[in-house]
C-alpha positions as CSV (number, residue, x, y, z in Angstrom):
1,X,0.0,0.0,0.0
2,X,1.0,3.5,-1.0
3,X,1.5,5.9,1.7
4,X,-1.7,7.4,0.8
5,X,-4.9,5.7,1.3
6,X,-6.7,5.5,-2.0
7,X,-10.4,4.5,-1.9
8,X,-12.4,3.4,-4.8
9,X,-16.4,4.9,-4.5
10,X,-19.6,3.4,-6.4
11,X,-22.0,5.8,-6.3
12,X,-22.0,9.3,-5.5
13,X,-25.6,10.7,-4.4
14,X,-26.1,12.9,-1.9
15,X,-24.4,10.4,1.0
16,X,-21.8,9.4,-1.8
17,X,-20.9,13.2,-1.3
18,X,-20.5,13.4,2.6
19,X,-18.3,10.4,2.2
20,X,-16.0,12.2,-0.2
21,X,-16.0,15.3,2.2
22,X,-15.2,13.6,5.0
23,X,-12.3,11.5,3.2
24,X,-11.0,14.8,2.3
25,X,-10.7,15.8,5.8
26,X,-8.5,12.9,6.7
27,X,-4.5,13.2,6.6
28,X,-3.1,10.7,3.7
29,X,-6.0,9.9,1.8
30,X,-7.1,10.6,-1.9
31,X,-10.0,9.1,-3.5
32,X,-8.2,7.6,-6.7
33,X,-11.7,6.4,-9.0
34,X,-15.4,6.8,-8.7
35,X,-18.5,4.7,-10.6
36,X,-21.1,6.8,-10.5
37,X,-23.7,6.6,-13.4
38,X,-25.5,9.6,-12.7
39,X,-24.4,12.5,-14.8
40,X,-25.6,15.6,-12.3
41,X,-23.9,13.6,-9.6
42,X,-20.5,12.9,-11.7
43,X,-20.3,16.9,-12.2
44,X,-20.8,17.3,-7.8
45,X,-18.5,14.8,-7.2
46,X,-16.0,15.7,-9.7
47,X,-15.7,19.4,-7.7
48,X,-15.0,17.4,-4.4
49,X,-12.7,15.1,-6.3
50,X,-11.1,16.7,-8.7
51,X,-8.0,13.7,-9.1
52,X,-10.6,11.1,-9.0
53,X,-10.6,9.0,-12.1
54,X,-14.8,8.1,-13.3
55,X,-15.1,4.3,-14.1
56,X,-17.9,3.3,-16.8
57,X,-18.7,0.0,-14.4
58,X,-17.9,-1.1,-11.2
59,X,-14.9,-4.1,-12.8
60,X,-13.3,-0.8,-14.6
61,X,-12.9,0.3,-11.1
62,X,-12.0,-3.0,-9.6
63,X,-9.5,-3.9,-12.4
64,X,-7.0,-0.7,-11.1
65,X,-4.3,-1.2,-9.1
66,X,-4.6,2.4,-7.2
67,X,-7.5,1.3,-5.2
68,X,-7.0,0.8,-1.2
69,X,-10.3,0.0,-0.3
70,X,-13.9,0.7,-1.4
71,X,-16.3,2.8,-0.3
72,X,-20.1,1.4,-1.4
73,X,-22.9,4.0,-1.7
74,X,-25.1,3.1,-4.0
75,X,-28.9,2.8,-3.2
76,X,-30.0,0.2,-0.8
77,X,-31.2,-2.6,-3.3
78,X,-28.1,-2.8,-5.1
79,X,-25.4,-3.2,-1.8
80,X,-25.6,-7.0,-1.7
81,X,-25.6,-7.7,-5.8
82,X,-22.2,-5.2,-5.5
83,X,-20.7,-6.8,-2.9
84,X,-21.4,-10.2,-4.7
85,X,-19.5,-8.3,-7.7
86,X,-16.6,-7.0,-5.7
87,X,-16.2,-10.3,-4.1
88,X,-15.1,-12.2,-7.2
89,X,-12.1,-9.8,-7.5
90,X,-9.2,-9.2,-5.3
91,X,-10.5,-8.4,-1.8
92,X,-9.9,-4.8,-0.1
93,X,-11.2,-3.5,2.6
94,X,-15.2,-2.5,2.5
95,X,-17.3,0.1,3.9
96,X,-20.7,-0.5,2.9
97,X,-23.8,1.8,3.5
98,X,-26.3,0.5,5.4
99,X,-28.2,-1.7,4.9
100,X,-26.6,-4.9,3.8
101,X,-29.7,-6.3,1.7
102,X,-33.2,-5.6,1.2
103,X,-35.6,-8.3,0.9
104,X,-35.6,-11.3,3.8
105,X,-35.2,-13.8,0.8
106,X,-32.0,-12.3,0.8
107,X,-30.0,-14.2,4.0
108,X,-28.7,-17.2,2.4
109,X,-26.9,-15.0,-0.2
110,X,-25.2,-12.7,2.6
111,X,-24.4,-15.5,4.8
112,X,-22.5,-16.9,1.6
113,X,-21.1,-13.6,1.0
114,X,-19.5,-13.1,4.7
115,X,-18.3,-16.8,4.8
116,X,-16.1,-16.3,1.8
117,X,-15.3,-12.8,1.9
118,X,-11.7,-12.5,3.5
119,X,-10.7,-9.0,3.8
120,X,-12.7,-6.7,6.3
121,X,-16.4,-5.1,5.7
122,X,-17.3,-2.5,7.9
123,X,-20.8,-1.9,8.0
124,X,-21.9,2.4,7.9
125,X,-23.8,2.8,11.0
126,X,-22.8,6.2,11.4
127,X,-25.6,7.1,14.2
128,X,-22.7,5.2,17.1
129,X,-20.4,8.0,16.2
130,X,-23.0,10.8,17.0
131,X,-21.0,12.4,19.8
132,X,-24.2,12.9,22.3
133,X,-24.5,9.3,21.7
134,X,-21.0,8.4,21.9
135,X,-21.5,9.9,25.2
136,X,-24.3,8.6,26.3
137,X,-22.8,5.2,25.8
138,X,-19.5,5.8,27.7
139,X,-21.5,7.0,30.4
140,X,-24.3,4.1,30.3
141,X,-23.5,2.1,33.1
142,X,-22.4,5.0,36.1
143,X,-25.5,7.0,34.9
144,X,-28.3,4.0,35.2
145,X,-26.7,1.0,37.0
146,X,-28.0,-2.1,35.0
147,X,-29.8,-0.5,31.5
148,X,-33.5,-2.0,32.3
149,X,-35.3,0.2,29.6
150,X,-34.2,2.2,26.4
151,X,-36.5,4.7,24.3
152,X,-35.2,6.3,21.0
153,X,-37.0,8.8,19.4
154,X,-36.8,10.3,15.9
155,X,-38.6,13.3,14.8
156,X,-37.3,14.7,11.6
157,X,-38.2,15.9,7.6
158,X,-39.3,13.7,4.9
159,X,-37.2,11.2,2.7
160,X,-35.2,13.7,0.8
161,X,-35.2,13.3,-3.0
162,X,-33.0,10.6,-4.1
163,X,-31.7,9.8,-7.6
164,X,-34.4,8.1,-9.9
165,X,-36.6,8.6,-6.4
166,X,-35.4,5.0,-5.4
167,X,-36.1,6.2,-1.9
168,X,-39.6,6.0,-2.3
169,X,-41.0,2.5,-2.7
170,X,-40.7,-0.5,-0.5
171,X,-39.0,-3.0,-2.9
172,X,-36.1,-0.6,-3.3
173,X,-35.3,0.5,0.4
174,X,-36.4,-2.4,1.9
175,X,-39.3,-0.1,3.9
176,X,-38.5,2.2,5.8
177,X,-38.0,0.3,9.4
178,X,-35.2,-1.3,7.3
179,X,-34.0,2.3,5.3
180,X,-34.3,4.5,8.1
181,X,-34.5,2.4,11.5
182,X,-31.7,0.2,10.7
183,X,-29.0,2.4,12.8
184,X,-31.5,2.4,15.7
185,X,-31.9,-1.3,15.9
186,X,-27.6,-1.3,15.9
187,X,-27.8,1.0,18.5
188,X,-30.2,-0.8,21.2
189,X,-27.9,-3.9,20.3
190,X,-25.0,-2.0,21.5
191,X,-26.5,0.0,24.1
192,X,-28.0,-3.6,26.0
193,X,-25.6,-5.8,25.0
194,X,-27.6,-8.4,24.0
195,X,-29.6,-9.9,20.7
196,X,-33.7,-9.8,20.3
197,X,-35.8,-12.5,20.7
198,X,-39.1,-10.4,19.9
199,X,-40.4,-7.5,18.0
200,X,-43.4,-5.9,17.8
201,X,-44.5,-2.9,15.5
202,X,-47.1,-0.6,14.3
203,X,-46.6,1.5,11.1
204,X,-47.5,3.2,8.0
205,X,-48.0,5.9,5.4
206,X,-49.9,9.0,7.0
207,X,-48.9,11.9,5.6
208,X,-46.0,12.1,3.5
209,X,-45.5,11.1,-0.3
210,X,-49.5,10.0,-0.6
211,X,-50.2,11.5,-3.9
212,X,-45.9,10.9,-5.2
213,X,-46.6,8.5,-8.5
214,X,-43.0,7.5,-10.3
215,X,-43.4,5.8,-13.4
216,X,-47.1,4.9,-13.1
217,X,-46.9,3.5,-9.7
218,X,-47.9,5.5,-6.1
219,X,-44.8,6.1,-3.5
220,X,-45.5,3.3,-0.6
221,X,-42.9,4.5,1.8
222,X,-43.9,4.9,5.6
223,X,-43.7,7.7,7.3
224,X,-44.5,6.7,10.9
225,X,-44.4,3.8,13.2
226,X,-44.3,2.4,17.0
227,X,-41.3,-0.7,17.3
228,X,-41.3,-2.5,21.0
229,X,-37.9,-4.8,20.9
230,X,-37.1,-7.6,23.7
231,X,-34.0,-8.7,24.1
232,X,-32.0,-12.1,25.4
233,X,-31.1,-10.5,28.3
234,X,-34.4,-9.3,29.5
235,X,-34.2,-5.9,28.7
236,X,-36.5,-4.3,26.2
237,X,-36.5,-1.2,23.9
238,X,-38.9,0.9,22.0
239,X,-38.7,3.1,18.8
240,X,-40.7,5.8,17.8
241,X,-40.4,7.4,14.4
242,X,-42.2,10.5,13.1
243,X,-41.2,11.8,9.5
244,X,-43.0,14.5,9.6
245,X,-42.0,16.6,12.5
246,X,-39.1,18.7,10.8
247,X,-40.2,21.6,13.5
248,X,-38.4,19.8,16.5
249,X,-35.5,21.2,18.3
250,X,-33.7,18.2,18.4
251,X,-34.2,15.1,15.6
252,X,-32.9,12.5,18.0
253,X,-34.3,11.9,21.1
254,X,-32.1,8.7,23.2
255,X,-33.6,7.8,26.9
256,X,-31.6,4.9,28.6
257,X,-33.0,4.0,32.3
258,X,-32.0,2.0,35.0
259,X,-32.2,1.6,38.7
260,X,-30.2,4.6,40.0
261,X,-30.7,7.0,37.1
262,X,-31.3,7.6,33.8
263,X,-29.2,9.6,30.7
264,X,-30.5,10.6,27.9
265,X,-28.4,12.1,24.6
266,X,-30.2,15.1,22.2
267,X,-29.3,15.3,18.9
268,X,-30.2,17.9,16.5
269,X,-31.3,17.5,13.0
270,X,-28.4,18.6,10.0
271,X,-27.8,22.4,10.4
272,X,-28.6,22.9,6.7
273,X,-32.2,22.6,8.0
274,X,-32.2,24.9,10.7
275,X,-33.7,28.5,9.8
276,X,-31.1,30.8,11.3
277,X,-33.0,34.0,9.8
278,X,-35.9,33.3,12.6
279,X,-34.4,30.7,15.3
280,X,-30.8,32.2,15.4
281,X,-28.0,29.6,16.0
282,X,-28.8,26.0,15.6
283,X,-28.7,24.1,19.3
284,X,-26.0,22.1,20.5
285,X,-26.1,18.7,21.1
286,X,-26.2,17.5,25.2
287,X,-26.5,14.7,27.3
288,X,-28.5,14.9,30.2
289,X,-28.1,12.7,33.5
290,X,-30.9,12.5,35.9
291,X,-29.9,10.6,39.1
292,X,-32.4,9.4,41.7
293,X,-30.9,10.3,44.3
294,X,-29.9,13.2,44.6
295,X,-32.9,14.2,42.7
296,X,-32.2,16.6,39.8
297,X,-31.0,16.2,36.1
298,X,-27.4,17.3,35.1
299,X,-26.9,18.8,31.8
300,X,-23.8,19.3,29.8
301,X,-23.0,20.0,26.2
302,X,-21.2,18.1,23.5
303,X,-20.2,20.2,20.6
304,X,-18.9,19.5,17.6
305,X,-16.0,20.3,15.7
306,X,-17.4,22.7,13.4
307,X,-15.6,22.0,10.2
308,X,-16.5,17.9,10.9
309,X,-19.9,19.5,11.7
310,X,-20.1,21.3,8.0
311,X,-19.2,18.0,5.9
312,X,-22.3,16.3,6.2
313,X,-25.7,16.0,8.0
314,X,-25.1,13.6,10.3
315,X,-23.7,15.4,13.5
316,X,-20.2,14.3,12.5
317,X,-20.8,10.7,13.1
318,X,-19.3,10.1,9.5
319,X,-16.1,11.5,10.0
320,X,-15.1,9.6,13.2
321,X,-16.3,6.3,11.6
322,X,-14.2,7.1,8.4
323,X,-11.5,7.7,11.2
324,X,-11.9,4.5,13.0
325,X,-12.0,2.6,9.2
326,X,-9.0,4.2,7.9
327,X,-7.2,2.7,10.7
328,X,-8.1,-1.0,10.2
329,X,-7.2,0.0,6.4
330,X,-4.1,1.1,7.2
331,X,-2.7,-1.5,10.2
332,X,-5.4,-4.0,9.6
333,X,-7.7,-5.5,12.8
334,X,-11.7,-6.1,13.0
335,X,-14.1,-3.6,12.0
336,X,-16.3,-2.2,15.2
337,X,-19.4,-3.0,12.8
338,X,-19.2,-5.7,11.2
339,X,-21.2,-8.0,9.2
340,X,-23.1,-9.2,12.1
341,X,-24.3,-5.9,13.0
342,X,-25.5,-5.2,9.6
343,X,-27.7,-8.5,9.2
344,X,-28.9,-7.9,12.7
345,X,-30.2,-4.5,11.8
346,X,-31.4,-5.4,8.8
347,X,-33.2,-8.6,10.3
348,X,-34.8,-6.2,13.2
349,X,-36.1,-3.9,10.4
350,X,-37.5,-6.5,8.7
351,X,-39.1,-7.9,11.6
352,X,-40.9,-4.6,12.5
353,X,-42.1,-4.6,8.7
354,X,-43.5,-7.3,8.9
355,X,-45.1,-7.3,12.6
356,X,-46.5,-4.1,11.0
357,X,-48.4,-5.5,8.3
358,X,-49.9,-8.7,10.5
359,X,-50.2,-7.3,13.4
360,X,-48.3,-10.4,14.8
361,X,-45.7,-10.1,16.8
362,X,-42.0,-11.7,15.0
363,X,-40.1,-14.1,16.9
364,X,-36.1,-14.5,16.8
365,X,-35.9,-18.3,17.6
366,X,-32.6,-18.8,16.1
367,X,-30.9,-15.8,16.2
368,X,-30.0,-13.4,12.8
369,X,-30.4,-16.6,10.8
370,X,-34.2,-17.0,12.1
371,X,-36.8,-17.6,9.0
372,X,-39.1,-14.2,9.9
């Protein structure tokens, strides 16, 4: 390896382009070639990479030899079929978007894929490198003793306007308790420790996208929904998703309790969002501890770095993952999300899609690999 890290890119939408930002920000690093079959989103990523070779197909870019590792951003439905592809080449390091796959028919082929693939795959779960949440996390177990209940909350815009509006049908994003919800799912396995056994969900379309028709066919995307999770270990979790509630201080909401306290992290929504002219500054993230005894919650700020901050909408969570990748790139080591985590999130999306439609709740009796 060169003593720059070069990373290959497929695709270059608008999450394509905070992972080119936030490469740029590292020290070492170039990104060397980019597939990216969109024409508008060539010309944006050709400003932000201006050394970066375009491929014409994904083997163009895996046939070079000043490639490092890869970098997958395409839309959701096409992750596994590209990792499939990459897989039959020489094998570099991955960091894949999330999610993994799509459609639950889709296990046997990523169980395949993780058994033979022999170089590491991080999984993007970007929402663990929040620093609120970061925080909230390191301070889990003095704030609350033993974690006995966990709440997350998101209250945020619509699905933004993706290329050939991919974004907005079921059979592309894989719904969105699988699209969206993925990273929260990854974080209550993290934050308990432990694997579900049950899920239970309530969801749907209510507001957003109802009258959206792409090439004859109506936008089925959810917009709302209720997920109860309970875990191996006896603790349980609940999500609660509103898409249309772009007026909130804060998009993310994280309550973790247990029996001498509870801590809770606030995360605001990207800053692009926020309308200065009438609100003035946008709000800084915090984490709040509120102890039983003594009584009274304690409040502290966690800012963020406000050139990380400007290179993407995700609280700088994307940066320090890049951060943590480019190390196991460089001196090799296991990724801190790996494949597991991504099947698992994808599984617990699923599940909740599913308990949504039949009302039923979905049981885990064999772990990730469970037929749901």
């Amino acid at each position: 390896m060169s003593e720059v890290t070069r990373y290959g890119m497929i695709g270059c939408g608008m999450m394509g382009q905070e992972h080119l930002k936030n490469i740029a920000l590292l020290p070492n690093t170039a990104v060397t070639a980019i597939y990216e079959p969109d024409a508008s989103m060539r010309d944006i990523a050709a400003g932000l990479a201006p050394d970066a070779a375009f491929c014409d197909s994904i083997d163009q870019l895996l046939s070079r030899d000043d490639v490092d590792c890869l970098v997958i951003v395409s839309p959701n439905h096409m992750h596994l079929s590209q990792l499939e592809q990459i897989s039959t080449s020489r094998h570099r390091p991955i960091l894949v978007e999330k999610p993994l796959f799509t459609a639950v028919s889709d296990i046997e082929r990523i169980i395949t894929f993780k058994e033979t693939y022999s170089a590491p795959v991080w999984v993007a779960m970007e929402y663990r490198y929040m620093p609120p949440i970061t925080a909230l996390s390191h301070g889990l177990k003095d704030a609350v003793g033993e974690l006995k209940m966990l709440s997350i909350r998101e209250h945020r815009f619509p699905f933004l306007e993706k290329v050939g509006d991919w974004n907005r049908f079921n059979e592309n994003s894989g719904g969105t308790f699988v699209e969206k919800c993925c990273h929260f799912f990854d974080l209550m396995r993290v934050l308990t420790g432990s694997d579900p056994v049950r899920v239970m969900a309530s969801g749907g379309q209510s507001v957003n996208h109802l009258d959206e028709v792409y090439g004859g066919k109506t936008s089925d995307i959810w917009d709302n929904g209720y997920v109860i999770v309970d875990f191996e270990n006896g603790m349980r979790a609940m999500l609660e998703l509103c898409m249309f509630a772009e007026g909130s201080k804060y998009q993310e909401e994280i309550s973790a309790i247990g029996p001498i306290g509870k801590i809770e992290a606030l995360v605001p929504g990207p800053q692009r969002f926020w309308p200065v002219d009438t609100l003035g500054a946008p709000p800084t993230p915090k984490v709040i501890e509120s102890p039983r005894d003594p009584k009274g919650p304690i409040e502290r700020e966690v800012p963020v770095d406000p050139t990380i901050l400007a290179a993407g909408d995700h609280n700088g969570s994307t940066f320090y993952q890049h951060q943590k990748f480019l190390e196991i790139v460089r001196n090799g080591g296991t990724p801190e999300v790996d494949l597991i985590d991504g099947i698992w999130a994808v599984r617990m999306g699923q599940a909740a899609q599913i308990s949504a439609q039949t009302g039923q709740a979905v049981h885990f009796e064999a772990g990730w690999k469970s037929k749901i």
